[in-house]
DSSP file (Angstrom, degrees, kcal/mol; ACC not computed):
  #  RESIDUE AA STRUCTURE BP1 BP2  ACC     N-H-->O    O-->H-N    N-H-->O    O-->H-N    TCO  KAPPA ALPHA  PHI   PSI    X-CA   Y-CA   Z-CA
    1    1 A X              0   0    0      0, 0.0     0, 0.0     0, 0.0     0, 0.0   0.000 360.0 360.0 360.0 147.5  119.3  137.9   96.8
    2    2 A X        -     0   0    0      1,-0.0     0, 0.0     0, 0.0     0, 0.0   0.163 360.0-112.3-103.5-167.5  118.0  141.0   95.7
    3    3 A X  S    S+     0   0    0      4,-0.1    -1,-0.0     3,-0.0     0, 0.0   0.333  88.3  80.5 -91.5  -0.5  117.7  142.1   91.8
    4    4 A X  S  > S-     0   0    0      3,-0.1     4,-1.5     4,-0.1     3,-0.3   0.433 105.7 -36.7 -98.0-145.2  120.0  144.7   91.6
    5    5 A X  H  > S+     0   0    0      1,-0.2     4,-1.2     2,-0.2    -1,-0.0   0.706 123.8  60.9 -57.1 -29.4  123.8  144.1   91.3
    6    6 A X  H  4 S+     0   0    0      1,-0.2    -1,-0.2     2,-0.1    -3,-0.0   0.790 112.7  42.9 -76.6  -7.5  124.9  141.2   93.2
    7    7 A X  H >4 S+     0   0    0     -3,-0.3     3,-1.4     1,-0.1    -2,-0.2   0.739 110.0  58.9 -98.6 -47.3  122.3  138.8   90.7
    8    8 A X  H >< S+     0   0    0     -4,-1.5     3,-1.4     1,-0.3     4,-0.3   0.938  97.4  65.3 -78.9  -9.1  123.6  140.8   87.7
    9    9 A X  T 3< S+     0   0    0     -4,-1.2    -1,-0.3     1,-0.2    -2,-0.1   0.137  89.3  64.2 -77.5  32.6  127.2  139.5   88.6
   10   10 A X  T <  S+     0   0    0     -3,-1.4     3,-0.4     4,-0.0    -1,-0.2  -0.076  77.6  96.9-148.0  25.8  126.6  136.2   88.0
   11   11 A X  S X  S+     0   0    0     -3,-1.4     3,-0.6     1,-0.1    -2,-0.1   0.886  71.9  58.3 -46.5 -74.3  126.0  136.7   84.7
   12   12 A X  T 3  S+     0   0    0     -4,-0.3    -1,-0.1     1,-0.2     3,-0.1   0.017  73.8  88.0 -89.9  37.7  128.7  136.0   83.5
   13   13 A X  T 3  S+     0   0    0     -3,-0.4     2,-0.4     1,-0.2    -1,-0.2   0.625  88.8  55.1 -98.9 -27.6  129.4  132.2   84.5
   14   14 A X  S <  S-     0   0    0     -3,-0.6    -1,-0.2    -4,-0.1     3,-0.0  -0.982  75.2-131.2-140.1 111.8  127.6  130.7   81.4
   15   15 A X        -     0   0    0     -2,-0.4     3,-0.1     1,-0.1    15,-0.1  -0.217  20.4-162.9 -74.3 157.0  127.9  131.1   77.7
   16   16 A X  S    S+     0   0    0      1,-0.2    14,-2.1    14,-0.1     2,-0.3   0.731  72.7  42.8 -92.1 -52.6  124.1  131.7   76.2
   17   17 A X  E     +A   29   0A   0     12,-0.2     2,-0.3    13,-0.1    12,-0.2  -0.789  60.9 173.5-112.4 156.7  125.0  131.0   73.0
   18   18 A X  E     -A   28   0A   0     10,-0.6    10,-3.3    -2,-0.3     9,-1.5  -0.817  54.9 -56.6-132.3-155.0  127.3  128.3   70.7
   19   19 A X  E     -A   26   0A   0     -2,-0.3     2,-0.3     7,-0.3     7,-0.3  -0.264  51.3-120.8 -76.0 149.8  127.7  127.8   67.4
   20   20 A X     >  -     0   0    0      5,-3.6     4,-0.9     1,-0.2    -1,-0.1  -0.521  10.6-147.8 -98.2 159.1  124.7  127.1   65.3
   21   21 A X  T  4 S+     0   0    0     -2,-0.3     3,-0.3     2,-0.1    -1,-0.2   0.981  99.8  45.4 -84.4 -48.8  124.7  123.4   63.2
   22   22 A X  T  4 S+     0   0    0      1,-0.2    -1,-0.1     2,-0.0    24,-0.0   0.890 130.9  16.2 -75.4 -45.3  122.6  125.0   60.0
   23   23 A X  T  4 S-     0   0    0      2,-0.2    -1,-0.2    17,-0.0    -2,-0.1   0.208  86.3-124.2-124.1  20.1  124.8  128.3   59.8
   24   24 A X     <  +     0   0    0     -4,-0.9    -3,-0.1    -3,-0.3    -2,-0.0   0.296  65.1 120.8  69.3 -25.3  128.0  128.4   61.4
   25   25 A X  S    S-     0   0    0     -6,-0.1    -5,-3.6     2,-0.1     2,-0.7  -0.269  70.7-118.6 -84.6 175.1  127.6  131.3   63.4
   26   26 A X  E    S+A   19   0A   0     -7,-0.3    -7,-0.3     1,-0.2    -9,-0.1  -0.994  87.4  97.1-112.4 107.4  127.9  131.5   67.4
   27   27 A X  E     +     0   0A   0     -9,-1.5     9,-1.4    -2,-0.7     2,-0.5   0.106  38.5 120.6-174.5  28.8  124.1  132.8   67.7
   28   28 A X  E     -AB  18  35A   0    -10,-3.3   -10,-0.6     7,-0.2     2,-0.3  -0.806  60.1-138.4-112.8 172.3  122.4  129.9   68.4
   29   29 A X  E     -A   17   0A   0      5,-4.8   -12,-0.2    -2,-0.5   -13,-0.1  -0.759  11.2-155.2 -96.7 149.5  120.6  130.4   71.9
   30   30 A X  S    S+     0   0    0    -14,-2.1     3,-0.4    -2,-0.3    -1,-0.2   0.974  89.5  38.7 -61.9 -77.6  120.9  127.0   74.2
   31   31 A X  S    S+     0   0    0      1,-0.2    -1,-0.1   -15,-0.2    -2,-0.1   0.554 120.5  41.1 -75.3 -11.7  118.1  127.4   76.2
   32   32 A X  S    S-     0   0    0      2,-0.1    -1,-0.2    -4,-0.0    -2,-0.1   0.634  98.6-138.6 -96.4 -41.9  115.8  128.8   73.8
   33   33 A X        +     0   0    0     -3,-0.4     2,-0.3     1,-0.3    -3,-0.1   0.722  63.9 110.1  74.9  26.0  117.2  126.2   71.3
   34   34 A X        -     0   0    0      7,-0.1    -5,-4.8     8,-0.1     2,-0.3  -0.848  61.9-129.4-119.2 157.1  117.2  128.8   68.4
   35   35 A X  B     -B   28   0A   0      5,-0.9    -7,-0.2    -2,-0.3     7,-0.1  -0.753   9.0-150.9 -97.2 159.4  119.8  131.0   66.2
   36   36 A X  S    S+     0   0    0     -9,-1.4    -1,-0.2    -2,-0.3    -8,-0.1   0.707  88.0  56.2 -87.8 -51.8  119.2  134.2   66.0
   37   37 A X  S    S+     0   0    0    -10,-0.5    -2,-0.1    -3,-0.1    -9,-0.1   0.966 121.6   8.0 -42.0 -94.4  120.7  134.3   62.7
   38   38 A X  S    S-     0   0    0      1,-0.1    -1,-0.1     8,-0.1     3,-0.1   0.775  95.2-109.9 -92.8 -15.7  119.1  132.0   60.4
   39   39 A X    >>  +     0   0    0      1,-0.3     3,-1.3     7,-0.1     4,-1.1   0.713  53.3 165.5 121.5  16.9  115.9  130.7   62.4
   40   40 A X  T 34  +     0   0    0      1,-0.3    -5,-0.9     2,-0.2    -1,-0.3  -0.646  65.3  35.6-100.4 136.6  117.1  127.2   62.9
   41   41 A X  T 34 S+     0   0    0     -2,-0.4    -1,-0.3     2,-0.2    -7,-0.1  -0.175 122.0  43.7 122.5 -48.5  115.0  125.7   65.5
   42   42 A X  T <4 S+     0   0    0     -3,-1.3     2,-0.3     1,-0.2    -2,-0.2   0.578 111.7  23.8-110.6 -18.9  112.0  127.4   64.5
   43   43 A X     <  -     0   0    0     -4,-1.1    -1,-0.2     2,-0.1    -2,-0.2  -0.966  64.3-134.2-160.4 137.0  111.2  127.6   61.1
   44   44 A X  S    S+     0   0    0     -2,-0.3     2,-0.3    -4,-0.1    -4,-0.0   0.756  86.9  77.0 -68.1 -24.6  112.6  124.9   58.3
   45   45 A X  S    S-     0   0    0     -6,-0.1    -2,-0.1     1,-0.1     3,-0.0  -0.691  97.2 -97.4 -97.8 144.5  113.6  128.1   55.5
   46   46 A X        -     0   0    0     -2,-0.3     2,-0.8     1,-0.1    -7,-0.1  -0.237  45.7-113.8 -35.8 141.6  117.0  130.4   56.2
   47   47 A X        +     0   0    0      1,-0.1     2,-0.4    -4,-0.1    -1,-0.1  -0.852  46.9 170.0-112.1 126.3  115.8  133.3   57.8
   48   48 A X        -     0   0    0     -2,-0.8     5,-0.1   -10,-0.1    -1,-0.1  -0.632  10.4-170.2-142.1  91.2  116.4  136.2   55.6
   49   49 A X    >>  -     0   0    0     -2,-0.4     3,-2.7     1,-0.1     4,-0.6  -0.266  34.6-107.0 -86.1 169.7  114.9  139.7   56.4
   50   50 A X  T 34 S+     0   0    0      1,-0.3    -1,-0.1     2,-0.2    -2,-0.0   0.225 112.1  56.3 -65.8  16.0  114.9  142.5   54.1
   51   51 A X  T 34 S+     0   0    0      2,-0.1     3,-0.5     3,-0.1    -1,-0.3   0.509 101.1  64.6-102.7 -16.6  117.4  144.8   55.5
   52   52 A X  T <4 S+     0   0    0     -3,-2.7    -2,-0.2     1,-0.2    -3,-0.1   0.821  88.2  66.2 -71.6 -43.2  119.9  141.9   55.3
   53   53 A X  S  < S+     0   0    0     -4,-0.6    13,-0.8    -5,-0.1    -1,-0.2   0.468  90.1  91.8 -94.0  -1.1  119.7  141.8   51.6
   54   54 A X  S    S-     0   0    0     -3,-0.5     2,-0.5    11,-0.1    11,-0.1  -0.359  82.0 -93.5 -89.8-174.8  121.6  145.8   51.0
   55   55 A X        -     0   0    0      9,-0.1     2,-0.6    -2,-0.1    -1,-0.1  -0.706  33.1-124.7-108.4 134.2  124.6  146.9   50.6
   56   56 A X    >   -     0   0    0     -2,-0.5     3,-6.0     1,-0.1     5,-0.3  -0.594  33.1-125.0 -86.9 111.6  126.5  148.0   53.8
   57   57 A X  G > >S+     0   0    0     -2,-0.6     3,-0.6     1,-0.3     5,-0.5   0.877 108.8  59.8 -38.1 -23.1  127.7  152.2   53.1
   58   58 A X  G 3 5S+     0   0    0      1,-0.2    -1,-0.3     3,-0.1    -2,-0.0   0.407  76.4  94.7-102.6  13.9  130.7  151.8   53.6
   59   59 A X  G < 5S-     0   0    0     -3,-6.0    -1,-0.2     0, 0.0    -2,-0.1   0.233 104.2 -99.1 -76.7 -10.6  131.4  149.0   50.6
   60   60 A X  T < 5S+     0   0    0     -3,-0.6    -3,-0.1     0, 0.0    -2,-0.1  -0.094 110.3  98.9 122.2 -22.3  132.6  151.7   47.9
   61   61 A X  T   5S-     0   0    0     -5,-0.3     3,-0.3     1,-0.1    -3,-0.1   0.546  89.7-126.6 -93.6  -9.5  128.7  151.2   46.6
   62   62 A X      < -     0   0    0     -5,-0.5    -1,-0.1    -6,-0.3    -5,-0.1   0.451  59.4 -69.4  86.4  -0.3  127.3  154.3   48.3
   63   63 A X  S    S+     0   0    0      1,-0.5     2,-0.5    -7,-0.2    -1,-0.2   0.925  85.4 152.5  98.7  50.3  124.7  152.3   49.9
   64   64 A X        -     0   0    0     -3,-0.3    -1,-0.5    -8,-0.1    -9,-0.1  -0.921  50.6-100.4-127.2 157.2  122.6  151.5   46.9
   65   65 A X              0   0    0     -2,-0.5   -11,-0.1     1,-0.2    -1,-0.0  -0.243 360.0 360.0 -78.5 164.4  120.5  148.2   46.9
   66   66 A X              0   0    0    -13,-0.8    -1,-0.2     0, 0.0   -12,-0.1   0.211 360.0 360.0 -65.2 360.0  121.9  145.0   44.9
């Protein structure tokens, strides 16, 4: 089997991610055995970068920081 399309159709047989134990979310990767979200797996503190921590524009706040 080649790389191309018949390999990428088989894609979709197996979820990647389930739900994470520390944060709720469906981000954490099985095989990797990390969230994408908060870090759990890899580092003991919530992972919390600094783009996280603004105000989203479109919240009446005009996109101005907390």
């Amino acid at each position: 089997m080649g790389k191309g399309t018949p390999s990428k159709g088989k894609k979709n047989k197996a979820a990647s991610h389930k739900t994470c134990r520390r944060c709720g979310h469906h981000s954490y990767h099985r095989s990797k055995g990390e969230c994408a979200y908060c870090g759990f797996g890899v580092t003991a503190k919530i992972r919390q970068p600094g783009w996280r921590n603004r105000c989203r524009p479109f919240d009446g706040n005009k996109g101005f920081y907390r």
